[in-house]
C-alpha positions as a Python dict, from the first residue, in 0.01 Angstrom:
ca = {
    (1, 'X'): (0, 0, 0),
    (2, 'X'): (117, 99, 338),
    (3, 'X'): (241, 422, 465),
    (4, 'X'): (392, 517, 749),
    (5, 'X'): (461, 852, 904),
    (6, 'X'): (725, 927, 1233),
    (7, 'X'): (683, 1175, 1471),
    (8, 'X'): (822, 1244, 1831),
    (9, 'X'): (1193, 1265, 1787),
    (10, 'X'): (1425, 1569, 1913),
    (11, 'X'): (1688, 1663, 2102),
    (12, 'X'): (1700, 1538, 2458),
    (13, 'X'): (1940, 1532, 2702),
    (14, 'X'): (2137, 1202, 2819),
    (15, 'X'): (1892, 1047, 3093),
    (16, 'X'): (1611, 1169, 2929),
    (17, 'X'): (1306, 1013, 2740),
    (18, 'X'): (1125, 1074, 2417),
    (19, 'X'): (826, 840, 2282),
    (20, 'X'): (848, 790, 1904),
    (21, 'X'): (478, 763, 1701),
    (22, 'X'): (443, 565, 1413),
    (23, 'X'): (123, 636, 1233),
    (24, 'X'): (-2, 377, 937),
    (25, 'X'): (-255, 422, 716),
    (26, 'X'): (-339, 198, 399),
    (27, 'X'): (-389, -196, 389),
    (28, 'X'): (-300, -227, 750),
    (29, 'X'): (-475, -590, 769),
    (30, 'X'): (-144, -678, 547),
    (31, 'X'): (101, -597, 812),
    (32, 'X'): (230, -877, 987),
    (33, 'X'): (446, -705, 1203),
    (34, 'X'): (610, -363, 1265),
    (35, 'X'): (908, -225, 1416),
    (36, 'X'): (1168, 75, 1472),
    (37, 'X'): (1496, 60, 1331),
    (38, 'X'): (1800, 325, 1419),
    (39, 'X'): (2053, 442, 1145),
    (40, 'X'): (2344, 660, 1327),
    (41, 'X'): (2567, 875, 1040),
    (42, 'X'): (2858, 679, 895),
    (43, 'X'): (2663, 330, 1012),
    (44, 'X'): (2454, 57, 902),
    (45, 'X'): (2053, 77, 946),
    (46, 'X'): (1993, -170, 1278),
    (47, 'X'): (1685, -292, 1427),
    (48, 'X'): (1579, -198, 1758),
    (49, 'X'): (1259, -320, 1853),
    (50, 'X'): (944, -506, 1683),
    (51, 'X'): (609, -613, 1771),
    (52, 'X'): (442, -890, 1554),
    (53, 'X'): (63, -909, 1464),
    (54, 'X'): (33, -1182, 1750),
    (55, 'X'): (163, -875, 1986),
    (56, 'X'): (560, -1043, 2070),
    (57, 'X'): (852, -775, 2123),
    (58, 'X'): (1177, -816, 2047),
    (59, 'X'): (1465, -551, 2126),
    (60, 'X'): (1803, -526, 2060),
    (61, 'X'): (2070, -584, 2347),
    (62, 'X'): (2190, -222, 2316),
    (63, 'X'): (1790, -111, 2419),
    (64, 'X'): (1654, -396, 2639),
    (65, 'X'): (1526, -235, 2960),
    (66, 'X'): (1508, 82, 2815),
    (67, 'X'): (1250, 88, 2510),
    (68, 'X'): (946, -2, 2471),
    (69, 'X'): (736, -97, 2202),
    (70, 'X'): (335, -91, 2167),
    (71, 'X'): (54, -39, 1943),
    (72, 'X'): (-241, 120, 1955),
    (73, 'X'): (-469, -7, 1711),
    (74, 'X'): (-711, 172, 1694),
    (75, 'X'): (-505, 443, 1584),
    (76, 'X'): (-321, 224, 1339),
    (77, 'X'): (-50, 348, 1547),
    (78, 'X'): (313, 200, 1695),
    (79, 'X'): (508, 388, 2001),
    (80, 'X'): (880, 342, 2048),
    (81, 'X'): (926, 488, 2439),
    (82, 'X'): (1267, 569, 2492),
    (83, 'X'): (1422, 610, 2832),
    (84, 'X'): (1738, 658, 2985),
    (85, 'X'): (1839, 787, 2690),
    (86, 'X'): (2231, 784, 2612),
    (87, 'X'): (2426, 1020, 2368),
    (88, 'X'): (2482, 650, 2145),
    (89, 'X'): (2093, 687, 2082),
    (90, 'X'): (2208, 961, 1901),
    (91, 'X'): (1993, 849, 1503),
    (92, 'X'): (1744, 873, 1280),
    (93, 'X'): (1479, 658, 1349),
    (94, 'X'): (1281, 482, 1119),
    (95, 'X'): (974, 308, 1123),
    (96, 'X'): (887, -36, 919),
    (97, 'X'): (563, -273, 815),
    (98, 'X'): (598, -613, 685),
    (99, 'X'): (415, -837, 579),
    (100, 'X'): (302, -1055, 274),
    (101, 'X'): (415, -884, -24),
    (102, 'X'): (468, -543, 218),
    (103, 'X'): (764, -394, 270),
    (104, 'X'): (722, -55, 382),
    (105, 'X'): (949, 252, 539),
    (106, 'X'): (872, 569, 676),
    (107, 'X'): (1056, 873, 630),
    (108, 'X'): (1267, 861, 973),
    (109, 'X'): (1260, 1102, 1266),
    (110, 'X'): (1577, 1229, 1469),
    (111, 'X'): (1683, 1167, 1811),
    (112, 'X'): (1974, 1370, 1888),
    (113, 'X'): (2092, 1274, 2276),
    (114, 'X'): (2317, 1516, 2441),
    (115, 'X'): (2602, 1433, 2664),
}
């Protein structure tokens, strides 16, 4: 009912910044709250930041200081800015929607950070 499309990733070296976009389109009144999540090769998918409906951010440890989410709704859009990027960015990023009875993924971007 949702889908989600990531864009902005790429190959940036350590220090540097990228902003991820996160473009929805569907029954976007059924999100409840969207986020990025990181999978590196060989490891488990991990959250790194959310936003809910009500507009609260959370961010993992490893990102605090350096990310940031937002929205933009009226572009049924999410931005992950990344800065001071480090070569353990290094992932494909993937964007998520929940919500009641929504579970939905996009199809990941990479971020390759160079030492």
């Amino acid at each position: 009912q949702v889908q989600l499309v990531e864009s902005g990733g790429g190959l940036v070296q350590a220090g540097g910044s990228l902003r991820l976009s996160c473009g929805a389109s569907g029954s976007i009144s059924s999100i409840n709250a969207m986020g990025w999540y990181c999978q590196a090769p060989g490891k488990q998918r991990e959250a790194v930041a959310a936003i809910t409906r009500a507009g609260t951010t959370n961010y993992a440890d490893s990102v605090r200081g350096r990310f940031t989410i937002s929205r933009d709704n009226a572009k049924n859009t999410v931005y992950l800015q990344m800065n001071s990027l480090k070569p353990e960015d290094t992932a494909v990023y993937y964007c998520r929607a929940v919500g009641a009875r929504l579970d939905s993924w996009g199809q990941g971007t990479q971020v390759t950070v160079s030492a």
